[in-house]
N, C-alpha and C positions, 0 to 999 in steps of 0.2 A: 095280667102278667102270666107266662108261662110256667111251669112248675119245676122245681128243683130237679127231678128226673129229666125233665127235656135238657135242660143245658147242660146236667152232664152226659146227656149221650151227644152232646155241640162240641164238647171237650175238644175232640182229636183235632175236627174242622177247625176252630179257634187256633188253634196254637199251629196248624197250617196257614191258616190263612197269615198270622203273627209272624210267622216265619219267614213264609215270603215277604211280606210288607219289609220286613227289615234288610234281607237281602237285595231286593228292589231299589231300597231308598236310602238305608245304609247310611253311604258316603255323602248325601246330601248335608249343607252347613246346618239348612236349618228342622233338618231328621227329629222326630218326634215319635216315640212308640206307642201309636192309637193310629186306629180305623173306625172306618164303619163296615159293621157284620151285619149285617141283614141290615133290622130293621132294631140294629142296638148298636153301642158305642162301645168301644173295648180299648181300653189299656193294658198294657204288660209292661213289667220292669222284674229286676232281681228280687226277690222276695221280702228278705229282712229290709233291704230300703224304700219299700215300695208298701209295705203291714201295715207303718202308720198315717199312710196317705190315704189308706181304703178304709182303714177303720175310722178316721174322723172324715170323709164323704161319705160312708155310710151313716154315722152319729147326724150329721148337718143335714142331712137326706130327710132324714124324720122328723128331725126340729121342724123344717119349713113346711115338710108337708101335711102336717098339724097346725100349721100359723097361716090363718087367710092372707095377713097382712106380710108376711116375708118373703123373699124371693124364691125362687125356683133353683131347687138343687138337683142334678142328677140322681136318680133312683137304681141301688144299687141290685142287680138282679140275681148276680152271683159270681164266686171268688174260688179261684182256687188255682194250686202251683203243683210243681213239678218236684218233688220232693224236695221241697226249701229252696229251689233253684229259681228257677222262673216262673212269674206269681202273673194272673190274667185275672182283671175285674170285668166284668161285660154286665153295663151299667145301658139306662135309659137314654137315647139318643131324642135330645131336644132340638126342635125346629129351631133354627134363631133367624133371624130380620138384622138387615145392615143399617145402622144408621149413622147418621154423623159423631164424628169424635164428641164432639161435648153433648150431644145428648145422650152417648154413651159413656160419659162421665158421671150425669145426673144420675144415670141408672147404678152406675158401681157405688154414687155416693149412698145411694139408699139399700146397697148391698150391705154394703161396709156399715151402716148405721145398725142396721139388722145383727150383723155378727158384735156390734159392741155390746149389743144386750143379750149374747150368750153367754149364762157365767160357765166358769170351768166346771166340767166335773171333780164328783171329791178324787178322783182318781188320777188326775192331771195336776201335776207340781207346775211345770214349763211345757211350752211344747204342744205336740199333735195330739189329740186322743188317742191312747191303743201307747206300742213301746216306738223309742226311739228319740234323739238329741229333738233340742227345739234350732230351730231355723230361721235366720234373720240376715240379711246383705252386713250387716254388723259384723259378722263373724267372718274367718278367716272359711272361702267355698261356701259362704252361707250358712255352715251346719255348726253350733255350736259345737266346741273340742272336746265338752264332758257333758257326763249326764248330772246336768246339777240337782242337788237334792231340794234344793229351794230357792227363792227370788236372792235371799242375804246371803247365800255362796257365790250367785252370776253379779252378785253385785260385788263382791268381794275381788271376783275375777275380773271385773271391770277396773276396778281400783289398782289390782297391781298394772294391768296397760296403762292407767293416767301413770300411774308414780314413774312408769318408766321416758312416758311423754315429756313429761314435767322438764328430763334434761333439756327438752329443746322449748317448751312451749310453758313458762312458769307458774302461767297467772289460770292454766288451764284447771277446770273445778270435781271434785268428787263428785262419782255418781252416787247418785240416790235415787234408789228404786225399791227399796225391802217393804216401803210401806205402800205402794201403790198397787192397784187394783189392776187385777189379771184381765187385759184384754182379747177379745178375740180376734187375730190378724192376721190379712192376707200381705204378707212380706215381699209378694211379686207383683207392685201394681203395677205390669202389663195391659195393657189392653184387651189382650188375646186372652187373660184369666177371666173378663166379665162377658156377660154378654148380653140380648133382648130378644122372650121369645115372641112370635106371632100375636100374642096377645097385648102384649106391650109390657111386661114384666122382667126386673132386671132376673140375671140369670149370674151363679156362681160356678163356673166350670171346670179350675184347677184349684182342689185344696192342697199340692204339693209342699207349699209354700204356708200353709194355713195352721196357726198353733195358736195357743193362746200365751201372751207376754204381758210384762210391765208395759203400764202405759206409755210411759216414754219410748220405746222401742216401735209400738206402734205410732206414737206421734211423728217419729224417724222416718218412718215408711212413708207417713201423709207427706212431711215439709221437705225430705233433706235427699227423696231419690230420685223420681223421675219427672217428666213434665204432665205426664196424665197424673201421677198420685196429687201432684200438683192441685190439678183440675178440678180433682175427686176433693180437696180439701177445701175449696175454695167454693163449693154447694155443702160443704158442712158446716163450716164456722166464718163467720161477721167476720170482717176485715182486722178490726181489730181485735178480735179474739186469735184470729189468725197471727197477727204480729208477736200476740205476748208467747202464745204457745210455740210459736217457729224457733224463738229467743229463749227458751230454757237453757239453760248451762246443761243439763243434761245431752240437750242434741249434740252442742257444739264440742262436747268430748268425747261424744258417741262419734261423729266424724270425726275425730282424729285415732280414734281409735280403729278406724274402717282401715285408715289407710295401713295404718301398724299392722293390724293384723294379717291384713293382705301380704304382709312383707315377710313376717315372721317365719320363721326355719321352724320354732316349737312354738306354737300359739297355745299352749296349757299352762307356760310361765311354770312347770313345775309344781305345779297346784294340782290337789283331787277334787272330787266334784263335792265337796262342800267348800271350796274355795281357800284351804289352808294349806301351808307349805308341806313338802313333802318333804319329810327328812329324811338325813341321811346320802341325800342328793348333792 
C-alpha cells in the first residue's frame, strides 16, 4: 500500500477525476458515484451521509482481513472531504469473476453468515458503525426518521405504526424486538452488493445499506424483499426452518408497516428517539 502522503498529494486528481465522472454520467438512471482511479476504487458522496458508510467499510475491512475464513472486504486506503462537503474514500479495487446468479447466491449466503457473527460494537446502539440513522427498506427512503437510543424505542416506534394499522388490518400483532440480538445486515440484497474474486472468494462490496439490527429486520431482508435475498436464504436455512421463520408475526407487520411508512407525510408519528410522545404537540 502507498503511504498517506502519496494520496494526499492524489487529492486534487481524485476529486477531478470525481468531478468529471459525475458531470459525464450525471443524468444517467442508473448514475452511481464511483470509479476506478488508477489502480484503486473511489467513492464520493456528501460528507455527513456518506461518515457512516466509510467508517463501518473501514471496521469490516479489518474484521475480514484478520479472518482466513471471512469474505473479502474492500481495504480502505484513505478518506477525506472538502470541508464537510464532499467526502472521497479511495479504497482497494478488487478483481471480481462473473458467475451465475445462484452460485452468486451461495457466495452472498456465506457473506451474510460471516456478518451474523459480527457482534456490535459497545459503541453501536442501531445502525452503521461511526454516527448516523440505522437503515432498512422498512423505513420510510430506507433511513430510519430518528436516532433511536435503543432497540425498546424502534420498537416502541414500530408499535405506534401497527396501532395505527390496526384501523384497517385488526388481527395485525405487536412488534417484538427489544429482546433479540443485534444482527449484522446488509438491508440491499442487490446482487450488485456481493460479489467473487478471482480466487473464488465471496466478496462484500457495498456497506451503504450495512448496520447492525434486531433480528427480525434482518430476517425481513432475507424473506420479505427480493428474489436474490430470497436465494441467499434459501443456502442458509432447511426448508423448514425457512417456513417457520418467513411466518413470524413480526415480518407480517413489518410489511404492513413498509407500505404505511412509505405513505406517511410525518413518519416520526410525533415521537423522539426514545420512542415516547411528544408533548405538547
Amino acid at each position: 500500500m502507498s503511504s498517506s502522503v502519496d494520496f494526499v498529494a492524489l487529492e486534487p486528481a481524485i476529486i477531478s477525476a470525481c468531478a468529471k465522472h459525475e458531470q459525464e454520467n450525471g443524468h444517467k438512471r442508473d448514475y452511481r458515484r464511483c470509479l476506478q482511479f488508477g489502480s484503486y476504487f473511489v467513492k464520493f458522496d456528501a460528507y455527513w451521509s456518506f461518515l457512516p458508510e466509510v467508517t463501518t467499510l473501514k471496521y469490516l475491512a479489518d474484521l475480514a482481513k484478520n479472518d482466513a475464513s471471512g469474505p473479502r472486504v474492500p481495504q480502505v486506503h484513505h478518506f477525506f472531504h472538502q470541508n464537510g462537503r464532499m467526502a472521497y474514500v479511495v479504497m482497494e479495487l478488487i478483481q471480481l469473476v462473473e458467475v451465475p446468479i445462484a452460485d452468486l447466491a451461495v457466495k452472498a449466503a456465506q457473506a451474510v453468515l460471516w456478518m451474523r457473527g459480527v457482534p456490535a460494537p459497545s459503541d453501536v446502539v442501531l445502525g452503521p458503525k461511526g454516527p448516523g440513522p440505522a437503515r432498512h427498506v422498512v423505513f420510510k427512503n430506507r433511513v430510519a426518521p430518528l436516532d433511536f437510543v435503543s432497540v425498546k424505542a424502534l420498537e416502541r416506534y414500530f408499535n405506534k405504526a401497527v396501532g395505527k394499522l390496526r384501523l384497517r388490518f385488526k388481527n395485525l400483532a405487536d412488534v417484538s424486538i427489544a429482546n433479540e440480538p443485534l444482527v449484522l445486515t446488509q438491508s440491499d440484497m442487490d446482487p450488485s452488493n456481493f460479489g467473487v474474486d478471482v480466487a473464488g472468494k465471496s466478496v462484500i462490496l457495498d456497506p451503504g445499506e450495512i448496520g447492525w439490527l434486531p433480528e427480525s429486520l434482518a430476517l425481513y431482508t432475507l424473506f420479505r424483499t427480493t428474489d436474490f435475498a430470497s436465494n441467499v436464504a434459501a443456502c442458509l436455512y432447511a426448508p423448514e426452518d425457512a417456513a417457520r421463520l418467513g411466518a413470524h408475526p413480526n415480518l407480517a407487520s413489518m410489511a404492513g408497516m413498509r407500505v404505511m411508512l412509505a405513505q406517511a407525510a410525518g413518519p416520526t408519528f410525533n415521537l423522539d428517539n426514545n420512542g415516547q410522545e411528544i408533548s405538547g404537540k
